[in-house]
KOLNU-780874 format. One line per field, with one value per residue (C-alpha): residue number from 0; x negated, y negated, z. Coordinates in steps of 0.2 Angstrom, whole numbers, plus 2048, in hexadecimal, padded with zeros to 3 digits. Example, Ala and Ser with C-alpha at 12.3 -4.5 7.8 and 13.67 -1.06 7.14 Angstrom:
<pts>
resi: [0:1]
u: [7C2:7BC]
v: [816:805]
w: [827:824]
</pts>
This chain:
<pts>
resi: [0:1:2:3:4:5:6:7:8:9:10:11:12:13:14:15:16:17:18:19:20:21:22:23:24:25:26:27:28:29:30:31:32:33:34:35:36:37:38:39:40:41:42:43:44:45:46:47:48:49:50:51:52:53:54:55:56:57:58:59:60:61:62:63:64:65:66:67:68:69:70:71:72:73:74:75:76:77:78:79:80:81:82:83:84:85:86:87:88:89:90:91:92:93:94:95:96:97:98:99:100:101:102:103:104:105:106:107:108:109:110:111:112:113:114:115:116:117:118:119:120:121:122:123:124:125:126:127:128:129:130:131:132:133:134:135:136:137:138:139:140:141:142:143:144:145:146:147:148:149:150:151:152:153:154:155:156:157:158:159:160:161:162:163:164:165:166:167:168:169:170:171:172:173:174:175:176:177:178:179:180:181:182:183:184:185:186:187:188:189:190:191:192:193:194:195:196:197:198:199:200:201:202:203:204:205:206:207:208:209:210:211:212:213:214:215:216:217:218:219:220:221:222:223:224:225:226:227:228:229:230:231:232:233:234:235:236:237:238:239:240:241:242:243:244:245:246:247:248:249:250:251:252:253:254:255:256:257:258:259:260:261:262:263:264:265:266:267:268:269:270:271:272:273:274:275:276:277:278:279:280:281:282:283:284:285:286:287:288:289:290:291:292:293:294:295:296:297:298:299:300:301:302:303:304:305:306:307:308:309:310:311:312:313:314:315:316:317:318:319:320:321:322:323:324:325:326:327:328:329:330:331:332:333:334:335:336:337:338:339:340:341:342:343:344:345:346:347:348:349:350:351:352:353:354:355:356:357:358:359:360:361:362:363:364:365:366:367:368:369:370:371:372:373:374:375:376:377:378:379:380:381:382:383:384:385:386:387:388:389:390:391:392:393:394:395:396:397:398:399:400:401:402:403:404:405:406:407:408:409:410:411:412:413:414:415:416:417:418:419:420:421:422:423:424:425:426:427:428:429:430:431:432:433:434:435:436:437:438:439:440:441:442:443:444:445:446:447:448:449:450:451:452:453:454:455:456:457:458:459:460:461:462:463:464:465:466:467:468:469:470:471:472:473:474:475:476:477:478:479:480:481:482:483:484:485:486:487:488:489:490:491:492:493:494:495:496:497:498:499:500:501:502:503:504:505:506:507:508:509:510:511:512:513:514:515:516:517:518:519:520:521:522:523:524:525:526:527:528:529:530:531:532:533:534:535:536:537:538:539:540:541:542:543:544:545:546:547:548:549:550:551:552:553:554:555:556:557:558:559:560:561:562:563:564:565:566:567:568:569:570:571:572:573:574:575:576:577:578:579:580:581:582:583:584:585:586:587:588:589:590:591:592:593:594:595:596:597:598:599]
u: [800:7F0:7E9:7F9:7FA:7E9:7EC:7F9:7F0:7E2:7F0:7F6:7E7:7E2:7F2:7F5:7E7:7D8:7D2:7D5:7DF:7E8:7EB:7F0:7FD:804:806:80D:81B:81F:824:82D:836:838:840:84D:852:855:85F:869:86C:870:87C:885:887:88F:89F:8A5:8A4:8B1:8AD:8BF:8BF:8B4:8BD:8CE:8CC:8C3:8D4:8D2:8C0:8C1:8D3:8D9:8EA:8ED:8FE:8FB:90B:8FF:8EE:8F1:8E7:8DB:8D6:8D7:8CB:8BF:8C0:8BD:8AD:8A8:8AE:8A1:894:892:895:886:87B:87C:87B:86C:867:852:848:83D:83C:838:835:841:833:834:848:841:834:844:84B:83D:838:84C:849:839:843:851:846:83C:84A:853:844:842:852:859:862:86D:86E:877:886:890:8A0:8AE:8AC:899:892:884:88B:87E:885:87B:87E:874:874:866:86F:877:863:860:86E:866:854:855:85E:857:847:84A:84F:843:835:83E:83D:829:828:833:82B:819:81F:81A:82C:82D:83D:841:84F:853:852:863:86B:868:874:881:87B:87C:88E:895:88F:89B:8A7:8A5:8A5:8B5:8BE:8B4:8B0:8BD:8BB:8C6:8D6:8E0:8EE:8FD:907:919:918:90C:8FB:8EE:8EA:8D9:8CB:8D1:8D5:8C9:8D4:8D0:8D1:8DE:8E3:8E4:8D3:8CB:8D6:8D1:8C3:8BF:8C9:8BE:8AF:8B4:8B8:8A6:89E:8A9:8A4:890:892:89C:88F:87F:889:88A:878:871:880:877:887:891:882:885:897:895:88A:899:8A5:89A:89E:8B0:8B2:8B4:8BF:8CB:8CC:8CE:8DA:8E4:8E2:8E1:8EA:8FB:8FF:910:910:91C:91F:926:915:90B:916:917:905:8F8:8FD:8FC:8EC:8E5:8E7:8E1:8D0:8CF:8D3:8C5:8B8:8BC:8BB:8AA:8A2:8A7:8A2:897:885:88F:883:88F:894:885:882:88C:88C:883:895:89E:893:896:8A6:8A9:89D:8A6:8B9:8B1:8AC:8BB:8C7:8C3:8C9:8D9:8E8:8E8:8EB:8DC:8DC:8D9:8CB:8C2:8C3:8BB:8AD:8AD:8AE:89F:895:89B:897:885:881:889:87D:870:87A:888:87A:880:88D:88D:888:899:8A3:89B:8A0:8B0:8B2:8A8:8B2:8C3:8C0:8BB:8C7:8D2:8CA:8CC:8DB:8E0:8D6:8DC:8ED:8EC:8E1:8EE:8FD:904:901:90F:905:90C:901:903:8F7:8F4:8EA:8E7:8D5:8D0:8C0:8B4:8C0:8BC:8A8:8A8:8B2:8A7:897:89B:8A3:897:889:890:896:884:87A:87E:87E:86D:866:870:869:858:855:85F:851:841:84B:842:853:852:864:866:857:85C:86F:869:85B:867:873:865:861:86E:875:866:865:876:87A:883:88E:891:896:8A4:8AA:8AA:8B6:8C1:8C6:8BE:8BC:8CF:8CE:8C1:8CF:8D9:8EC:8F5:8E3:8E5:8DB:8DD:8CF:8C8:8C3:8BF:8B1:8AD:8AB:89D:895:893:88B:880:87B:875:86B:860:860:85C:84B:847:84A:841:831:834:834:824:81C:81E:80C:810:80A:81B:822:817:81A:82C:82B:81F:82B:839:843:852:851:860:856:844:84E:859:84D:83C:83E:849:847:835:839:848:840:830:83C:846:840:845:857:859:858:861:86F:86C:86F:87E:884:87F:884:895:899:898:8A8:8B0:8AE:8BA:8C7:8C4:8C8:8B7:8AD:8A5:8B5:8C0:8B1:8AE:8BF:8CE:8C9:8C3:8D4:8DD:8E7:8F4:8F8:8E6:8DE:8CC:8C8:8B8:8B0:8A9:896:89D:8A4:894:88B:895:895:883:880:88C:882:871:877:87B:86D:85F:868:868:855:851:857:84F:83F:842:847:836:82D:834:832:820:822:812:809:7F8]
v: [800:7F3:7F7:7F4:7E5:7DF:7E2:7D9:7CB:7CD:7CC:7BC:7B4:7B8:7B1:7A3:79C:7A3:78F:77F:779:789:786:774:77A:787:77D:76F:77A:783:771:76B:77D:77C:768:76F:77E:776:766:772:77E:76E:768:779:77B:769:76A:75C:768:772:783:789:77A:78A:799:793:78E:79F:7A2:791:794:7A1:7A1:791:790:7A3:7A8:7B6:7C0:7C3:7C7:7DA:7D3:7CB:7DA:7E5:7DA:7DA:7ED:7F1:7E8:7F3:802:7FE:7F7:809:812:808:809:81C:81D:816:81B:818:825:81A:821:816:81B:818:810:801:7FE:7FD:7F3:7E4:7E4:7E1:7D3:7CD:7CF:7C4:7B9:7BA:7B7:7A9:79D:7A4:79E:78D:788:779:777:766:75C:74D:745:735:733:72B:71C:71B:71F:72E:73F:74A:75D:76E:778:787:78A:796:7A5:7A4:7A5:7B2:7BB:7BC:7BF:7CE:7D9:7D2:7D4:7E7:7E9:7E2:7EE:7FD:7F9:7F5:806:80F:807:80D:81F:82B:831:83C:837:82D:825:820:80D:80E:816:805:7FA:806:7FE:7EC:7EE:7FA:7EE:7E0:7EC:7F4:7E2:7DE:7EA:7E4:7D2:7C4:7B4:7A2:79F:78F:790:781:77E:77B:769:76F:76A:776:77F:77E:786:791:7A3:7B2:7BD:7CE:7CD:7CE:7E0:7D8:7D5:7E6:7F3:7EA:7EA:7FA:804:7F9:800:813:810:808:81A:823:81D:81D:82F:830:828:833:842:83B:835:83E:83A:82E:828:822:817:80F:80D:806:7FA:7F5:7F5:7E9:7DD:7E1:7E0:7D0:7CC:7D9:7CF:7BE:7C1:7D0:7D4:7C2:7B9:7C6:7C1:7C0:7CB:7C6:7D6:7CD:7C4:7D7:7DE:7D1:7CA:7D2:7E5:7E0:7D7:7E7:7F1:7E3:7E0:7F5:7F6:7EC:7F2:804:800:7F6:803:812:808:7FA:809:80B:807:7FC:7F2:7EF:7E4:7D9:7DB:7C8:7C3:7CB:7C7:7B5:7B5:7BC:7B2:7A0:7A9:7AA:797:792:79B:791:77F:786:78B:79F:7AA:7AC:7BD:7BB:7AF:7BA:7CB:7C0:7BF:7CD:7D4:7C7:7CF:7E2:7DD:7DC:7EB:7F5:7F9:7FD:80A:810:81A:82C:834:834:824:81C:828:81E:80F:811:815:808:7FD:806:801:7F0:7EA:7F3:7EA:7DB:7D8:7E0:7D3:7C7:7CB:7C7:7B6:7B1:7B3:7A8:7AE:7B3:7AC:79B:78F:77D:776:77B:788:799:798:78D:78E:79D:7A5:797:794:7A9:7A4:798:7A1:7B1:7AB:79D:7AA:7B8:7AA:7A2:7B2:7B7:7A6:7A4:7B2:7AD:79A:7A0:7AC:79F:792:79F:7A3:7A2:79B:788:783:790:78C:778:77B:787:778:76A:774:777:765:75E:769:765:755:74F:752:75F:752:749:75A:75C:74F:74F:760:756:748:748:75B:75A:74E:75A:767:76B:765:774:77B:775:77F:77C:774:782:789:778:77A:78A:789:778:781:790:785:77C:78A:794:784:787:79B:798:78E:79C:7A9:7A1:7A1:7B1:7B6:7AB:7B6:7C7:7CB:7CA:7DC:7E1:7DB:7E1:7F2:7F1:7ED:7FA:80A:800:7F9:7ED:7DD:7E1:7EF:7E6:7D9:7E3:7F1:7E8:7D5:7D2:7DE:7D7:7C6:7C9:7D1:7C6:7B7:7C2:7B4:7A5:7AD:7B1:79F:798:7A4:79E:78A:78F:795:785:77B:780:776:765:768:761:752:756:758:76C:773:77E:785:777:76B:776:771:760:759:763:76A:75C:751:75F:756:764:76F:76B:75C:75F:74C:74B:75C:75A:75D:771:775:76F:777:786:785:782:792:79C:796:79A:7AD:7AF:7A6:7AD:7C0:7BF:7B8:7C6:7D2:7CB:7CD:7DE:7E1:7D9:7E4:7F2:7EC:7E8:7D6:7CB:7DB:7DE]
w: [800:804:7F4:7EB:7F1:7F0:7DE:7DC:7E6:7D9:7CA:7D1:7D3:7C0:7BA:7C4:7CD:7BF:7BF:7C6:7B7:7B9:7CC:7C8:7BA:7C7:7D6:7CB:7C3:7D2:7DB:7CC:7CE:7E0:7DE:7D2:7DB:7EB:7E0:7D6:7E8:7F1:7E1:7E0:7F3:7F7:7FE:7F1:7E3:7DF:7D6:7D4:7C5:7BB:7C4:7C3:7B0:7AA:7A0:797:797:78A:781:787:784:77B:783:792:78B:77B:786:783:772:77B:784:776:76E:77B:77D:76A:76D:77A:772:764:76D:775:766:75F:76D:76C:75A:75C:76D:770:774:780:792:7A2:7B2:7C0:7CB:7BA:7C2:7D5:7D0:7C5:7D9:7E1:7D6:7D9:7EA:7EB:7E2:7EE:7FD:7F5:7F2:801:80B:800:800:808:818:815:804:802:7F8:7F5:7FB:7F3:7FD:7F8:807:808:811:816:81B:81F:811:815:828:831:834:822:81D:828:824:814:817:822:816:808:80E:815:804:7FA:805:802:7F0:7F0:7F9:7EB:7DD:7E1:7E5:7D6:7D5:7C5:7C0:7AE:7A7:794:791:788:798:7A0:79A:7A2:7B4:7AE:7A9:7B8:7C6:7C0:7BC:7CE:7D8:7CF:7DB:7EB:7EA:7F0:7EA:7EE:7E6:7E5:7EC:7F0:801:800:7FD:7ED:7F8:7F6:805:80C:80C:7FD:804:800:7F4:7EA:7D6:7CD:7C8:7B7:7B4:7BE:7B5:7A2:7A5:7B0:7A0:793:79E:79D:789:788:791:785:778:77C:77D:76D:765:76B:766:753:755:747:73C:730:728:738:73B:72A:72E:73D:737:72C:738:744:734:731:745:748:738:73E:74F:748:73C:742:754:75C:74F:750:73E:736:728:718:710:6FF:6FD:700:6F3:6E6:6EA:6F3:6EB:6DB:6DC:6E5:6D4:6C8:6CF:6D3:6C1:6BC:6C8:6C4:6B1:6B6:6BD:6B0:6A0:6A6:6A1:690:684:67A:688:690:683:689:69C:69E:696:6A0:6B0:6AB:6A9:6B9:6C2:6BA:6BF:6D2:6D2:6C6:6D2:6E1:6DA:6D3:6DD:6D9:6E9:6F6:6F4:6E1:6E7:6F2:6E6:6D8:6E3:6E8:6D6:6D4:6DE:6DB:6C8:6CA:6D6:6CA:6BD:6C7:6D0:6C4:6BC:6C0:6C3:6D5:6D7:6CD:6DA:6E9:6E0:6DD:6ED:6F4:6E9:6F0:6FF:700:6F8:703:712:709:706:716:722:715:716:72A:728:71C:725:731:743:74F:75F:766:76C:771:764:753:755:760:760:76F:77D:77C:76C:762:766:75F:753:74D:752:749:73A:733:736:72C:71F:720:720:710:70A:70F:705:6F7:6F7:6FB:6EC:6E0:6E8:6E3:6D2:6BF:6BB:6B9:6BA:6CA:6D0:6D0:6D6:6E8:6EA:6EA:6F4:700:6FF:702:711:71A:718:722:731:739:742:732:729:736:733:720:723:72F:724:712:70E:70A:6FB:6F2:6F1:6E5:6E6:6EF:6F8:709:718:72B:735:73C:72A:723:733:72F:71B:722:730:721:715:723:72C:71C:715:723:722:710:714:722:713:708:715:715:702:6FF:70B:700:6F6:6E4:6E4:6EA:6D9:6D1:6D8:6D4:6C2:6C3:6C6:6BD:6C9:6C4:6C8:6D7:6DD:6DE:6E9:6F2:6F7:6F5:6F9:704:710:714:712:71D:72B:72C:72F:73C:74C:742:73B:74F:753:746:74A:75E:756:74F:75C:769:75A:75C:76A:75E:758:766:75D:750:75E:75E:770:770:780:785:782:790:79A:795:795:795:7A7:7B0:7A8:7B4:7C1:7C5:7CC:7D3:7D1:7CA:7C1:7C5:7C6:7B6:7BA:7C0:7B1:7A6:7B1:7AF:79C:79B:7A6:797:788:790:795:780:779:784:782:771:771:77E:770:763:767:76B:758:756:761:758:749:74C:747:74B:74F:745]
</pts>
């Protein structure tokens, strides 16, 4: 045990105190650390804050006004995720093995932790009151801190102890994530936590009574846990089945579609317009990819497959200024790109059955999330639309980066094209995205994007943010690209043309996969700005995360008053963003480590 910590000692010493600049940095950083901890303890302790401004708004927080007679959809929503989240993770469960003394060792840096700013903490902290005079209260009393220490610090021993044992036991790394979600899912049914509630002359009673969660929250999310283990089993037993992990991969894209514009929306579906509309569109454009792709290798008509290419490709951006059906818009796209995969595929007879099928389907998909989007929804909400707080930062989030993505690539390879007139189009695009700000963009869908429409085209404001935050967003994934192509040895062409790869198949197999994954760090962080960058359109009068926070809740004034508590909820919000930024970051450089990225 003395040696192990003389280690240690020596570790520290190494790390922190090797020089005197080192020692100067360290001291300096641990006072600035100390000042904001005891400012942001003494901040969240004060008795003029009110916390119950953040727990008493968790519903607005993320669905803000979304009915609770619909919140069955909600759930379901939520559980779905779950359900493939654990599917996925043992689909593609890592063979990596810890040691259970690497767990012992996370809590007894915790409980270091724990003790540190137990000990550090401070004992009384100041405010002003509302007649500006300064209150000064204890905050953190003696026997609360040793009521903390003791068993933290028992704790924290036992760990060291266990951590240094040679216990042969191991555990797989993916196995972990099965304790970070049954410890929240356990408290629910044992923690008690303060609950507004009013007197008979509608005052609230003070202090706020201790009471258990509500039974509608444990049982969700206790059955979305069990679903989750399910599934995780479910999916290591269809480990080795190489096809489910290529259509899950699909359905992690098709997911949230589904939820947006079936499950949370509750459309109302008009059977006359699927009849006489969206069935007969169906066959028309099945038609003509089935003829496509059994007569597009014909050596008479592949002749004049650049025609027909064309044609398509000026129908696609023809169809979006003129006042056909959306369906009929998207399968024109659709068809666009189907049209050039096809001959390099169609070129056996195998290959033709998988695109006909592939075909089949999407279009299926199509018009079927389509035909949800489309239709009016049946959830009734106090403003104009159902997607409010936490639903509607996803929303955003999601959707401009699988929008922009694909986007991205597109602009990027146009930009790096021998094409002139492609070559000048994508760079102007670029350009020009890039060169206004995202602020202003928002604006420009808010009031202006309407007059560039066609008469009859009209779309709500949510989309109107979303085709901007698309185009915006995929600007700058474009340049990322780009870096990325520019980094490929021209040897890898050269290989291509070599063995007589196609033009789709040099990029597609070839190019971008390397350019892609040597920009995987900077497509992470754009993907992490889009996020953050969601919150701006608050100022576009869109009722987003950080507006419940910002406004809505602290304008609150029955049947609790909570004007003023502003500062909480920002707090709160801040608190959120950081959890899903640095989560996402965290895995991101795992997907590097695995990949081998900045490795030599």
């Amino acid at each position: 045990m003395v040696a192990v910590i003389k280690k240690n000692a020596k570790a520290l010493q190494e790390s922190l105190f090797s020089s005197v600049g080192s020692s100067v940095l360290t001291i300096g950083t641990t006072y600035l650390v100390l000042n904001f901890f005891r400012g942001m303890f003494g901040f969240v302790m004060s008795s003029d804050k009110d916390w119950l401004a953040v727990l008493n708004n968790m519903q607005l927080y993320m669905v803000q006004a979304y009915p609770e007679s619909d919140f069955i959809r909600v759930w379901v929503s939520v559980g779905l995720t779950f359900v493939f989240s654990g599917i996925s993770i043992g689909l593609w469960r890592s063979e990596d093995r810890s040691n259970v003394s690497s767990i012992f060792d996370t809590f007894f840096k915790i409980g270091l932790g724990v003790l540190f700013f137990t000990i550090v903490a401070p004992t009384f902290t100041s405010y002003m009151g509302n007649d500006g005079s300064v209150i000064t209260e204890e905050i953190f009393s003696r026997s609360t801190r040793l009521g903390i220490l003791i068993p933290t610090l028992i704790a924290t021993v036992a760990f060291f102890g266990l951590k240094n044992m040679k216990i042969n036991f191991s555990y797989n790394n993916s196995d972990v994530v099965f304790l970070y979600l049954f410890i929240p899912v356990a408290l629910l049914w044992f923690v008690k936590l303060p609950v507004i509630q009013l007197d008979q002359n509608k005052e609230r009673i003070m202090p706020d009574p201790l009471m258990p969660i509500a039974n509608t929250t444990k049982i969700p999310w206790s059955v979305i846990f069990v679903m989750f283990l399910i599934a995780y089993f479910i999916g290591i037993y269809f480990k080795d089945v190489k096809r489910l992990k290529n259509v899950m991969s699909i359905s992690w894209f098709l997911l949230p579609l589904l939820i947006f514009s079936w499950i949370f929306k509750k459309p109302q579906i008009d059977m006359g317009e699927v009849l006489t509309g969206d069935i007969p569109i169906f066959f028309i454009f099945f038609i003509i990819g089935l003829v496509t792709v059994l007569f597009i290798n014909n050596p008479i008509v592949k002749k004049y497959y650049s025609i027909y290419l064309g044609i398509i490709l000026v129908g696609t951006i023809a169809g979006i200024f003129i006042g056909i059906p959306m369906l009929a818009k998207a399968c024109l796209l659709l068809l666009s790109l189907f049209s050039m995969v096809v001959p390099a595929v169609s070129t056996s007879d195998q290959g033709k059955r998988s695109l006909i099928i592939i075909w089949f389907v999407a279009l299926v998909t199509l018009t079927f999330l389509l035909r949800g989007g489309a239709s009016e929804t049946g959830i009734v909400v106090p403003g104009s639309s159902i997607f409010g707080g936490f639903s509607l930062t996803w929303l955003l989030a999601i959707f401009g980066t699988y929008v922009s993505f694909p986007l991205g690539v597109l602009l990027a390879l146009g930009r790096n094209s021998k094409l002139p007139i492609v070559r000048i189009i994508c760079t102007g695009i670029i350009e020009l995205v890039r060169s206004v700000p995202y602020i202003t963009w928002l604006f420009f869908a808010s009031v202006t994007l309407a007059v560039f429409l066609p008469a009859g085209v009209e779309f709500n404001l949510i989309v109107r943010v979303l085709m901007v935050t698309a185009f915006f967003s995929g600007a700058y994934f474009a340049e990322n690209i780009r870096g990325g192509l520019q980094s490929i040895p021209k040897g890898q062409y050269e290989a291509a043309d070599a063995i007589g790869m196609s033009p789709f198949q040099k990029t597609g197999l070839i190019v971008l996969p390397q350019a892609l994954r040597a920009v995987i760090p900077t497509l992470v962080s754009s993907a992490i700005t889009a996020f953050k960058d969601s919150s701006l359109v608050t100022i576009i009068g869109l009722f987003d995360f950080l507006t419940i926070g910002k406004t809505v809740i602290d304008n609150q004034s029955v049947p609790v008053n909570f004007v003023g508590h502003q500062r909480e909820n920002l707090i709160f919000v801040a608190v959120v963003y950081w959890i899903f930024t640095f989560t996402l970051s965290r895995r991101s450089m795992k997907v590097e480590k695995r990949l081998g990225l900045g490795e030599r």
